[in-house]
Backbone as CSV, one residue per row, in Angstrom:
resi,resn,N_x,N_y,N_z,CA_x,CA_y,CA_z,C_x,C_y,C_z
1,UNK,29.329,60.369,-26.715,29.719,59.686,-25.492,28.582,59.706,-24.464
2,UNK,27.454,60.992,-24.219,26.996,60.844,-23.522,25.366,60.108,-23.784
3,UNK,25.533,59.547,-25.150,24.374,58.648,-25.684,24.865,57.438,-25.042
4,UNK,26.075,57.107,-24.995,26.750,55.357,-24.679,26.475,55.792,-23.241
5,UNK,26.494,56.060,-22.421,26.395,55.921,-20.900,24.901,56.910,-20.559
6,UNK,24.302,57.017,-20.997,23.153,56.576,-20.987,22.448,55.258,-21.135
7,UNK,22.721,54.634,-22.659,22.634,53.291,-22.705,22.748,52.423,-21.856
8,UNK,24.202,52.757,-21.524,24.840,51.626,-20.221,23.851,51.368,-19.281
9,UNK,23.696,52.812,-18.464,22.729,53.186,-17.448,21.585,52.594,-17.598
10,UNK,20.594,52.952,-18.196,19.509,52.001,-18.795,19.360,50.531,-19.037
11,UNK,20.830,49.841,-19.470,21.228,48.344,-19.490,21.291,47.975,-17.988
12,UNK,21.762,48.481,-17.250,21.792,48.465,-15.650,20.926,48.428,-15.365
13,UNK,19.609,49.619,-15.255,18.802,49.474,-14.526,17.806,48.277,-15.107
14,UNK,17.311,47.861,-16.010,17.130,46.898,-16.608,17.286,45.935,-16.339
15,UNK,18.392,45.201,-16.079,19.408,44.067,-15.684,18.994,44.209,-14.165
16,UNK,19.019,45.183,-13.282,18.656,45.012,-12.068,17.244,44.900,-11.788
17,UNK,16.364,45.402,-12.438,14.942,45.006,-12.158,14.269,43.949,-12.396
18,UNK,15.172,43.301,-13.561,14.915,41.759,-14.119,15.405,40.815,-12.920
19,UNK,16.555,40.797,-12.375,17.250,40.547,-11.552,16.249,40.197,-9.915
20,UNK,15.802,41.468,-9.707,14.788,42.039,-8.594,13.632,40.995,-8.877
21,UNK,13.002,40.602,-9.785,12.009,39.965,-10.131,11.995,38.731,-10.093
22,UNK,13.205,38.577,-10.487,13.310,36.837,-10.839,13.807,36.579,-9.368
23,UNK,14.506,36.731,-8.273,14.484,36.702,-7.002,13.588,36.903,-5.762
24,UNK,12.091,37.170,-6.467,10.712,37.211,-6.198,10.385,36.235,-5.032
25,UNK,9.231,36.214,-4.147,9.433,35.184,-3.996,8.020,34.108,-4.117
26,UNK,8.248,32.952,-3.743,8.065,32.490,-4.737,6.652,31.752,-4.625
27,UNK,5.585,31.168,-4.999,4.186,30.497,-4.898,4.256,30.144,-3.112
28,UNK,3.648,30.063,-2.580,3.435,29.643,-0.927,3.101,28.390,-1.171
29,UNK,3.393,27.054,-0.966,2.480,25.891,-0.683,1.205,25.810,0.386
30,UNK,0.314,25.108,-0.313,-0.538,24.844,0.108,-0.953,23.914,0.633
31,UNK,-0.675,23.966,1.772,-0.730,22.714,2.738,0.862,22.544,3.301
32,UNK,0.526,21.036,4.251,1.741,20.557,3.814,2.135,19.139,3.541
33,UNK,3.172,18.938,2.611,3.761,17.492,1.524,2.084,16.801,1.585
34,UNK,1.873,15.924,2.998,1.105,15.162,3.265,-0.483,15.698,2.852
35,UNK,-0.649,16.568,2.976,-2.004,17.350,2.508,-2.066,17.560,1.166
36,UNK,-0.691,17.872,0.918,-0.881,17.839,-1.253,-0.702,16.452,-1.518
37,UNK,0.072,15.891,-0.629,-0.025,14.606,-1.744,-1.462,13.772,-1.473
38,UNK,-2.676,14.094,-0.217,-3.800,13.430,-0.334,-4.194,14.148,-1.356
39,UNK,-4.520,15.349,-1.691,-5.023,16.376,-2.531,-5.113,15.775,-4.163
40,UNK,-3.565,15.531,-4.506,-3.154,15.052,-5.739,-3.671,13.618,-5.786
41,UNK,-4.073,12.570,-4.691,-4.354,11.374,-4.526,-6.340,11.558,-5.207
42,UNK,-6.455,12.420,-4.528,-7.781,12.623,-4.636,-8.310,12.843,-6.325
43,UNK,-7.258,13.703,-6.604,-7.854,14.239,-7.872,-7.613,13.611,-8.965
44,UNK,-6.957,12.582,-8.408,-6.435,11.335,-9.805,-6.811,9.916,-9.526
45,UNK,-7.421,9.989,-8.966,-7.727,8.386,-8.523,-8.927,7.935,-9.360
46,UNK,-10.081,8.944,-9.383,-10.824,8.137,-10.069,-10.742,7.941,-12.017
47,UNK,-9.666,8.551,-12.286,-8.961,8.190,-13.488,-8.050,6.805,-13.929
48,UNK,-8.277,6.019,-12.969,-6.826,4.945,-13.130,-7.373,3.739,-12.076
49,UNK,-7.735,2.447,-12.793,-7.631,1.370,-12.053,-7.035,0.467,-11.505
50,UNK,-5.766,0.909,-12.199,-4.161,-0.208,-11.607,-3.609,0.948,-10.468
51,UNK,-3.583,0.191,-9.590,-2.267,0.986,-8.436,-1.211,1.320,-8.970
52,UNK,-0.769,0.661,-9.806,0.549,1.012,-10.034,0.739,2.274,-11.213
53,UNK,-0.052,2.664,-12.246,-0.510,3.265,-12.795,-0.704,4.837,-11.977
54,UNK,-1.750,4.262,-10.832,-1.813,5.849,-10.433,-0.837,6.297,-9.297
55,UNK,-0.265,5.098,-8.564,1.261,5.767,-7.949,2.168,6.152,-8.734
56,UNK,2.497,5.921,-9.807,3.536,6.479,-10.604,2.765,7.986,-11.123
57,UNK,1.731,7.983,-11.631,0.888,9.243,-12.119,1.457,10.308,-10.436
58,UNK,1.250,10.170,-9.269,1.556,10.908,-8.172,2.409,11.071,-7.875
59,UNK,3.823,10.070,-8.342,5.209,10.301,-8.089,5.457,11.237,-9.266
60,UNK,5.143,11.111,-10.200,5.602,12.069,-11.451,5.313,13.630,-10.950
61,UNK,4.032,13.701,-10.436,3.083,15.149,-10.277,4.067,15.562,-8.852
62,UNK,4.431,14.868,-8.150,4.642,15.178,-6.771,6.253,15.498,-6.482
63,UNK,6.989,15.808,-8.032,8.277,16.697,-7.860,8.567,17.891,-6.942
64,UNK,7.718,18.421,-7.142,7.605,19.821,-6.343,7.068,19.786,-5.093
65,UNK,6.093,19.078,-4.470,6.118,18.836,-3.554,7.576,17.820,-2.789
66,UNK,7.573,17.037,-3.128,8.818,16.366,-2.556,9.995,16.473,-3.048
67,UNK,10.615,16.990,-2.666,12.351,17.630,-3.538,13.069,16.565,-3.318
68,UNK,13.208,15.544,-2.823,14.255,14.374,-2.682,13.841,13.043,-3.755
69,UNK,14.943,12.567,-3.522,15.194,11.319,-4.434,14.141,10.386,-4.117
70,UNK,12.937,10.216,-4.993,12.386,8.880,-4.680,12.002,7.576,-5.648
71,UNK,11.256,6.706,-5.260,11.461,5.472,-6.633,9.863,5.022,-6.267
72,UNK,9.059,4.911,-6.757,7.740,4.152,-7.172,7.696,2.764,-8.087
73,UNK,6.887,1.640,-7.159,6.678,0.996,-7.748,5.883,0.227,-7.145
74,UNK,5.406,-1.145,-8.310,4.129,-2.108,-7.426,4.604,-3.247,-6.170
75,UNK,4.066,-3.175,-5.268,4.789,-3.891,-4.060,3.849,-5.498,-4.438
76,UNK,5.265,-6.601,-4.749,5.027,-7.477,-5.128,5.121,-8.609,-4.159
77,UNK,3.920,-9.589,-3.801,3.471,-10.806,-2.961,4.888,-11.354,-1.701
78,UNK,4.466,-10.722,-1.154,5.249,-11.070,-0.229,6.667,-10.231,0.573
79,UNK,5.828,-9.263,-0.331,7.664,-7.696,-0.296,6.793,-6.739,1.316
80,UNK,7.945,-6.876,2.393,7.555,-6.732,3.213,6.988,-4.650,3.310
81,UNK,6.194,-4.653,4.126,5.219,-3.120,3.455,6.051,-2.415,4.908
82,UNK,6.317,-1.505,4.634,7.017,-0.696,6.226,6.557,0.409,6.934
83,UNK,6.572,0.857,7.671,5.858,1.975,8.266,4.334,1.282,9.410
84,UNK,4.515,0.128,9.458,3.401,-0.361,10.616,3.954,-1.182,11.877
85,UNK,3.290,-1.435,12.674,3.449,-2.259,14.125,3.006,-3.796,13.933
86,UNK,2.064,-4.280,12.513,1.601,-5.085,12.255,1.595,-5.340,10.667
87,UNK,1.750,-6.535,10.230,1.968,-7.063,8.894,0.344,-6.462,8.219
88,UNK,0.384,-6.046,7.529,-0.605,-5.678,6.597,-0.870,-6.569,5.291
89,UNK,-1.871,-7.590,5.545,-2.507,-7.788,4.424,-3.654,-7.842,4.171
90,UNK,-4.678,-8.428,3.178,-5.886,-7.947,3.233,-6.349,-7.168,1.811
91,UNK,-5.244,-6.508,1.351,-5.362,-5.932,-0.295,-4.955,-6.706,-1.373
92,UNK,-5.609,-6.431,-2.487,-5.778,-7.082,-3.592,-4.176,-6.822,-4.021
93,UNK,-3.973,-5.234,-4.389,-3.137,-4.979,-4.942,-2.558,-3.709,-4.049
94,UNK,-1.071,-3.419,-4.385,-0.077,-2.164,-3.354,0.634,-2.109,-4.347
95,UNK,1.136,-0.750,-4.128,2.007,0.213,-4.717,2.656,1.330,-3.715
96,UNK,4.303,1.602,-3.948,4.445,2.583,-2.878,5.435,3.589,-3.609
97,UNK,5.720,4.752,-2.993,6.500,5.470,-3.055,7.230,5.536,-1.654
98,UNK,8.854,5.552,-2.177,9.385,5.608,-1.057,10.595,6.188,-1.365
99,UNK,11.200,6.951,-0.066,12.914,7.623,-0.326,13.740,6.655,-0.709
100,UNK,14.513,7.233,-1.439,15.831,6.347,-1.589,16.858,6.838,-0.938
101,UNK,16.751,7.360,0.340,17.354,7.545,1.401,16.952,7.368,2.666
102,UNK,17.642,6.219,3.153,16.423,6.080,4.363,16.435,6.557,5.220
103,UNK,16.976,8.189,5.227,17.172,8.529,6.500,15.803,10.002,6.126
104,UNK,15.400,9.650,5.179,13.743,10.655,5.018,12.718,9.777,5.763
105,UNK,11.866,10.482,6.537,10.493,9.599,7.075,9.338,10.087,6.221
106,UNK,9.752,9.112,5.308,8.771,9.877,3.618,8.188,7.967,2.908
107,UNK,6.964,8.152,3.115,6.772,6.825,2.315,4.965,7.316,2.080
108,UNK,4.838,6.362,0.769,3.429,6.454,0.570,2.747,5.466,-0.262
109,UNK,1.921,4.739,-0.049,1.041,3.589,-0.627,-0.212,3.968,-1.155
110,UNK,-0.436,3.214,-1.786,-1.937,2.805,-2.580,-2.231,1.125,-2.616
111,UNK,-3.486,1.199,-1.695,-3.724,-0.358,-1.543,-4.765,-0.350,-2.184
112,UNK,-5.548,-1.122,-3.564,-6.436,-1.567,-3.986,-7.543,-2.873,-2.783
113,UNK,-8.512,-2.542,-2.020,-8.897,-3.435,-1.482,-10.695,-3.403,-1.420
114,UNK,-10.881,-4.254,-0.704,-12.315,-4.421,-1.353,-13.309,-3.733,-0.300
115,UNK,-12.683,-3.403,1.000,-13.568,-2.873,2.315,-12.504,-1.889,2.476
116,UNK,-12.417,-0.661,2.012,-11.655,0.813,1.597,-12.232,1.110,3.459
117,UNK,-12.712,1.304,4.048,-12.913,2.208,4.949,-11.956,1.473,6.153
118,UNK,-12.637,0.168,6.405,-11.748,-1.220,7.248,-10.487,-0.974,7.391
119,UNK,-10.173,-1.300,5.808,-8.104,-1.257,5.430,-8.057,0.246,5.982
120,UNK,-8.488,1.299,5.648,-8.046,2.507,5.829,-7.820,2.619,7.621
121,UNK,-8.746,2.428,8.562,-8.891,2.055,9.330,-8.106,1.081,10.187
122,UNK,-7.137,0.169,9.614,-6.425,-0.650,10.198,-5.189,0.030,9.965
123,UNK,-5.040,0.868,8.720,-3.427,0.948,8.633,-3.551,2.488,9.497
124,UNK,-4.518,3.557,9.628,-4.022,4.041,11.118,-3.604,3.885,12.199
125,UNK,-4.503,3.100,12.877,-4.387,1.610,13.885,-3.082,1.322,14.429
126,UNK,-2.435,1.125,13.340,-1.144,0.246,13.243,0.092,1.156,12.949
127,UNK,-0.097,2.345,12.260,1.078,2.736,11.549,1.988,3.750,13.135
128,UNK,3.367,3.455,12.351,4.315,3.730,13.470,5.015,4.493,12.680
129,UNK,5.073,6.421,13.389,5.466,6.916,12.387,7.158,7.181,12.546
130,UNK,7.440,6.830,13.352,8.906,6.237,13.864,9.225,4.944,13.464
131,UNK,8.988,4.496,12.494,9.226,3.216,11.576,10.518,3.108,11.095
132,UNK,10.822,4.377,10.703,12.375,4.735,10.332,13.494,5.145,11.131
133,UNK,13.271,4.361,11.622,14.384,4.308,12.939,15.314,5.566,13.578
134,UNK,15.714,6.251,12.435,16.580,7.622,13.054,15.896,8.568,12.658
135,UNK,14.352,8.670,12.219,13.898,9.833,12.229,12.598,9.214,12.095
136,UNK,11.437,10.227,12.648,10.183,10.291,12.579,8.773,10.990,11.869
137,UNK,8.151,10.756,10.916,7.572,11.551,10.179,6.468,12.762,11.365
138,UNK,6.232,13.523,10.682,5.415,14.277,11.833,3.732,14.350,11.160
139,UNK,3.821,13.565,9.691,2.238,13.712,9.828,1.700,12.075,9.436
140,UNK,0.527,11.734,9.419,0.319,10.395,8.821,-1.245,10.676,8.187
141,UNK,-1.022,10.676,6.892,-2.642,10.710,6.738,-3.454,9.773,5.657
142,UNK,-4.153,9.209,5.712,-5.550,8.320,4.898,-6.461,8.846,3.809
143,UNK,-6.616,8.263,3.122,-8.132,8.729,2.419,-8.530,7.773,1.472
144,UNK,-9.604,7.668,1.119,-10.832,6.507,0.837,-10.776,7.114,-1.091
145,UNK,-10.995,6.145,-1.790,-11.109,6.826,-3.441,-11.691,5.324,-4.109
146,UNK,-13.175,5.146,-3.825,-13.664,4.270,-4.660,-12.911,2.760,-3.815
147,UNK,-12.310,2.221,-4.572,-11.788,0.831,-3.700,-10.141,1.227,-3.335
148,UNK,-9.753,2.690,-3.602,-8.005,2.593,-3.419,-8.333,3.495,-2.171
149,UNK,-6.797,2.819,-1.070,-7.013,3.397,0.080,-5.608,4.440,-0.376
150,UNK,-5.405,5.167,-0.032,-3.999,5.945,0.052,-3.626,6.112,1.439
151,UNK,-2.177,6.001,1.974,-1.461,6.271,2.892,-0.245,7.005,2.737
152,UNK,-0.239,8.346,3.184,1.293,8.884,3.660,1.686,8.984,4.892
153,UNK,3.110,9.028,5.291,3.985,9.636,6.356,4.813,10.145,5.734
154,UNK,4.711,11.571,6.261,5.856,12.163,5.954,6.320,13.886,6.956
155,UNK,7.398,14.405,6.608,7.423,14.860,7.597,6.576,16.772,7.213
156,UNK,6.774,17.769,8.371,5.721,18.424,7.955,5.952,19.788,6.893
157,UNK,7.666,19.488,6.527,7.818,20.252,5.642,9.346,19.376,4.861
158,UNK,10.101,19.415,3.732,11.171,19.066,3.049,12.303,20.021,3.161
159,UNK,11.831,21.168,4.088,12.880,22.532,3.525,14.139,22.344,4.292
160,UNK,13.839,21.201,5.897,14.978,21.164,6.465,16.295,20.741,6.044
């Protein structure tokens, strides 16, 4: 009897230290959303010449950064682009990621264009990060990759 409750004892403490561990906590992010997702923009761009190709490659990677529901795809001739004060055209080719809830101030593009610094440059300019009417993103950021411009808004963490 006093081999079995020993055992037990030992199954316990066991079970609680596994327990203790796996309730760890957990990797820190680095950055925030908007800073990983330029990060991830950066490090895949010069792999992929279709927009649409490498926005989906960033929506796939960008689970963990963004915990909500979103949908990627190529923004087709004439599909109005959101998040600015002014109609944006000027690019060859667009692609976006966006919530499928519109009450996230979460959106993000890839414009294929031929003067990358200009476009990058205009859609700061212009972008309204209160676009989404009942809420406001708190960061907005750019970056240049060969001829693709990237744009996010979003807000400065998902945890709320």
């Amino acid at each position: 009897m006093k081999k079995i409750s020993k055992i037990v004892v030992l199954v316990l403490i066991l079970t609680m230290v596994l327990a203790m561990t796996a309730c760890g906590k957990k990797e820190e992010a680095k950055g925030t959303p908007a800073e990983q997702l330029v990060e991830l923009f950066k490090a895949n761009a010069g792999s992929y010449s279709d927009v649409e190709a490498l926005i989906k490659k960033i929506h796939d990677e960008s689970q963990d950064i963004v915990p909500i529901m979103t949908d990627a795809f190529k923004i087709e001739e004439g599909m109005y682009i959101e998040g600015f004060d002014t109609e944006i055209t000027g690019y060859k080719n667009a692609a976006v990621i966006k919530s499928m809830m519109g009450v996230q101030p979460y959106i993000v593009y890839v414009f294929e264009v031929d003067n990358p610094d200009a476009f990058k440059k205009t859609l700061e300019d212009n972008a309204n990060k209160r676009w989404n009417i009942c809420t406001e993103a708190d960061e907005m950021m750019a970056e240049v990759s060969g001829n693709f411009v990237f744009f996010v808004m979003a807000p400065a963490s998902f945890d709320d």
